[in-house]
N, CA, C and O of each residue as an XYZ file, in Angstrom:
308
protein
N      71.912    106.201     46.495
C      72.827    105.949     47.572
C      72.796    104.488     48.001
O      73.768    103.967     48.548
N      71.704    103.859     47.752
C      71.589    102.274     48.228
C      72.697    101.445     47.460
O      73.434    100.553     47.880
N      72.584    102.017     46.201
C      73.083    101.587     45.116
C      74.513    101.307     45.552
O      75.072    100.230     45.762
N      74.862    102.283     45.614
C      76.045    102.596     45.962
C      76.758    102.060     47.533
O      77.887    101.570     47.565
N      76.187    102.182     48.373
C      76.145    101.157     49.762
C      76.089     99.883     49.515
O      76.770     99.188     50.269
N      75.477     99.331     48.672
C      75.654     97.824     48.400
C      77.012     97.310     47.672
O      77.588     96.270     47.990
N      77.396     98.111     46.743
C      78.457     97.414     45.961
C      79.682     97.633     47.107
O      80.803     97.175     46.889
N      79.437     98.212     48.079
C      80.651     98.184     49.173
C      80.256     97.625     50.262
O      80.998     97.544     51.241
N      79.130     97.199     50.245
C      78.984     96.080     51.506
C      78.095     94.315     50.802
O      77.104     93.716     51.220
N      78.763     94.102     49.976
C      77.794     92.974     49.213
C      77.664     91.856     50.227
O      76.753     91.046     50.057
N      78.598     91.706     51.416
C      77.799     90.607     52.240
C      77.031     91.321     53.321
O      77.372     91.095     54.482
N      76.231     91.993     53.135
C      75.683     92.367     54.296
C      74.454     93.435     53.398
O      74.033     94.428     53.991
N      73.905     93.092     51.821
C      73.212     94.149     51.543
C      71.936     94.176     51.967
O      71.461     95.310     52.032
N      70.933     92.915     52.408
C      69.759     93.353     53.217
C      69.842     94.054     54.017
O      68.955     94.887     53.831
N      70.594     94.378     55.209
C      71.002     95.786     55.851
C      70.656     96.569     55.286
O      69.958     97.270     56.020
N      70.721     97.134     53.876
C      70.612     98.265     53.343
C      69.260     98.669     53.008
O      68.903     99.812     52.722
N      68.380     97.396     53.084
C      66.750     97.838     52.743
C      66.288     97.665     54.037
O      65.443     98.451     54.466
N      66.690     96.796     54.703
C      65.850     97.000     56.157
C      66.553     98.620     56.779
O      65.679     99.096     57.503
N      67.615     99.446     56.744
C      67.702    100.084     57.335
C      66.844    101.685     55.996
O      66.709    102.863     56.325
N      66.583    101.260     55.061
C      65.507    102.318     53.922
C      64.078    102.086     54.889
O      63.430    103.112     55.099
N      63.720    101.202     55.298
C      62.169    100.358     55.939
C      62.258    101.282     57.004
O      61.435    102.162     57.255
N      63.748    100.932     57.880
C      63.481    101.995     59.172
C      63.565    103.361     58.980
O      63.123    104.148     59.817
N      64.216    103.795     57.713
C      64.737    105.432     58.035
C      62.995    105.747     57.186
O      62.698    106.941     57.216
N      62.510    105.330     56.873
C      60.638    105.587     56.199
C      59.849    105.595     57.180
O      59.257    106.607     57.558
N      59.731    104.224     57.817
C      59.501    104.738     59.342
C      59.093    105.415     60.236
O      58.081    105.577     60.918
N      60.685    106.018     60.030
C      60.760    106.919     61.568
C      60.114    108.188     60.781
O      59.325    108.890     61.413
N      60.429    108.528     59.363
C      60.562    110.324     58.988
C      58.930    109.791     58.797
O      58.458    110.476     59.704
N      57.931    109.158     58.329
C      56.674    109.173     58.508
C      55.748    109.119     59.378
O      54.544    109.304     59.201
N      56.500    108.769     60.682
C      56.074    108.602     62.123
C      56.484    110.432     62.042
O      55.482    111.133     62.181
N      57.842    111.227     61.835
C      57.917    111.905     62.490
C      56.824    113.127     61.198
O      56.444    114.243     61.552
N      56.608    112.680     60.139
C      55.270    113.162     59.516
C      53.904    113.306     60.384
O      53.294    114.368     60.259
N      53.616    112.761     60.863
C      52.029    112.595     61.441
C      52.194    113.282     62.717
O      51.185    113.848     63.137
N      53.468    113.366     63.564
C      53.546    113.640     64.638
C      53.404    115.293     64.216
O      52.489    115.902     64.770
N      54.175    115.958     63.366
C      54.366    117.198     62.836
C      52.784    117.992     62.573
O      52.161    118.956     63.017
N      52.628    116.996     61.645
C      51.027    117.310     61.470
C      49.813    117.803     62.586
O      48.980    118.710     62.577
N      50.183    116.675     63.578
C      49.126    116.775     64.575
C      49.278    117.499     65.525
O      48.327    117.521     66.306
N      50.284    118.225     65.808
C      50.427    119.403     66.738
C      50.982    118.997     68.273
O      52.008    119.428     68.800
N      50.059    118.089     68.817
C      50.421    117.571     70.055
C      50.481    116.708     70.088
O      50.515    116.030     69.061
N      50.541    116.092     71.551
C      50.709    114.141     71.700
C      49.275    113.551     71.584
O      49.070    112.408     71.175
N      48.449    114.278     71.913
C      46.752    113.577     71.841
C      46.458    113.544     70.724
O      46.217    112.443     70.228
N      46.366    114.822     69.867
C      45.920    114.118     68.734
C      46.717    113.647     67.879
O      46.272    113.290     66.788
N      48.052    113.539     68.173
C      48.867    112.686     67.767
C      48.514    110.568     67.937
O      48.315    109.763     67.028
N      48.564    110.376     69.179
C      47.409    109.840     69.484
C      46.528    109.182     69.018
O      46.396    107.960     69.074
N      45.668    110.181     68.379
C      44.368    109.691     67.817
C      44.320    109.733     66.772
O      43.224    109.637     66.222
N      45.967    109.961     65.739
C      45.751    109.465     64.459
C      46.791    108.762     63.807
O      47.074    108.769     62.609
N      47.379    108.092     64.834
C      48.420    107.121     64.552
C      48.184    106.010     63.927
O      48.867    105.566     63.005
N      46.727    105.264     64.631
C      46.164    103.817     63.707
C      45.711    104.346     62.355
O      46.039    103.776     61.314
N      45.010    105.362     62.374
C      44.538    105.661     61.132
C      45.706    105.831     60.098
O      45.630    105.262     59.009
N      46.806    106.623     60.435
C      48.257    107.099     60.007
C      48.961    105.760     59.390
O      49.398    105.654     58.244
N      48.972    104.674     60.503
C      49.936    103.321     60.270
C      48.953    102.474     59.079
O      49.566    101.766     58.280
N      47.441    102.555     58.972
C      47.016    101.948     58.162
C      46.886    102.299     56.559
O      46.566    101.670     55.551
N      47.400    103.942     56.932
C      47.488    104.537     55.620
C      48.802    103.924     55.210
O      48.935    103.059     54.344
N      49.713    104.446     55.901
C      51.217    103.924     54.747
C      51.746    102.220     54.485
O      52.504    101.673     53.684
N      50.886    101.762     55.637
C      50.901    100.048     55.368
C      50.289     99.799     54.087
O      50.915     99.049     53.337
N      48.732    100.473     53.511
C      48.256    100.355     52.258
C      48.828    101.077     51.115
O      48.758    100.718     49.940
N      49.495    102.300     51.646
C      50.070    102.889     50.650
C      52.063    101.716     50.094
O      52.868    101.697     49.163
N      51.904    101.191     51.102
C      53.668    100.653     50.827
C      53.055     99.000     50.139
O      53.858     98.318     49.501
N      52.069     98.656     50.284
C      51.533     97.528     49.586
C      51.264     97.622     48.442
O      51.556     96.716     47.662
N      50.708     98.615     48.092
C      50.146     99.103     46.475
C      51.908     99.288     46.020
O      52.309     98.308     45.391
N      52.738    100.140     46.200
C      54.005     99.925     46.013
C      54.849     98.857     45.936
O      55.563     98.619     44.962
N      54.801     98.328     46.745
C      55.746     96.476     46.499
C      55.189     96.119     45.788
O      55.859     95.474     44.983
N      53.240     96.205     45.362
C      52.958     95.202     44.593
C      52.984     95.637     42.648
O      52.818     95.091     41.558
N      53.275     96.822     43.180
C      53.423     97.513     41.709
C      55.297     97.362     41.308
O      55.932     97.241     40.260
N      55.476     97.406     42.039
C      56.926     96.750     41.896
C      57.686     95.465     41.544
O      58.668     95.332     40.814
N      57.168     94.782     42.066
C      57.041     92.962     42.142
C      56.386     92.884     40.466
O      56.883     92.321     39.491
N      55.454     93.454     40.539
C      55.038     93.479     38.973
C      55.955     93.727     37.858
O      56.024     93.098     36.802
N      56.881     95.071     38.369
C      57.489     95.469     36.907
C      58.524     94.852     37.332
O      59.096     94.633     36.265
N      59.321     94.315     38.311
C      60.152     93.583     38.411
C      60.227     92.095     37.583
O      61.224     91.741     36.953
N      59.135     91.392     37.692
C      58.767     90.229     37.457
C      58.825     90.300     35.832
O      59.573     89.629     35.122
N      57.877     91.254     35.403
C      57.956     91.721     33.877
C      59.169     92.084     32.827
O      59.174     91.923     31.607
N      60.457     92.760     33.895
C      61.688     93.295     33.590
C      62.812     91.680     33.703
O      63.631     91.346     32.847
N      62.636     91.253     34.443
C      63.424     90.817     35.285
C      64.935     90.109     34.736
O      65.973     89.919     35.369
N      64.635     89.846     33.466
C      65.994     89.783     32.680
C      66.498     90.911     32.046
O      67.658     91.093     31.676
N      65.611     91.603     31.955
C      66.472     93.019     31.844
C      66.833     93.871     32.906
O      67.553     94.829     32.622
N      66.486     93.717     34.041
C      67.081     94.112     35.464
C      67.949     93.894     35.923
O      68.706     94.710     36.449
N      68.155     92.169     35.824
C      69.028     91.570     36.045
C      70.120     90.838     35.326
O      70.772     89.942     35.861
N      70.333     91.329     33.860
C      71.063     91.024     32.920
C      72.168     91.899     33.131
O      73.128     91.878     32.360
């Protein structure tokens, strides 16, 4: 669908990954909240929660950036 949102908005396609950043976000915020039952221990596992998908979305960009970098004339050819 990004795909497809971009070739109809080409001046404006960073929009389209910053608003993928927010809609991950929110549905992983609203992950942990689900999980934890209430607001306290909701609470009390939010830092732990935010430090998981910050390391988990780093190992990702950087595994990405990789095959990007590796591809990159064939990505972009």
């Amino acid at each position: 669908q990004a795909n497809e949102l971009e070739k109809n908005n080409q001046e404006r396609f960073q929009m389209i990954g910053a608003s993928l950043l927010f809609a991950a976000a929110r549905y992983n915020t609203y992950l942990v909240a689900r999980a934890n039952g209430n607001k306290e221990a909701f609470q009390d596992k939010k830092n732990e929660a935010k430090e998981y998908f910050i390391e988990q979305f780093t190992k990702m960009l950087d595994d990405n950036i990789a095959d990007y970098e590796a591809n990159f004339d064939k990505y972009r050819g």
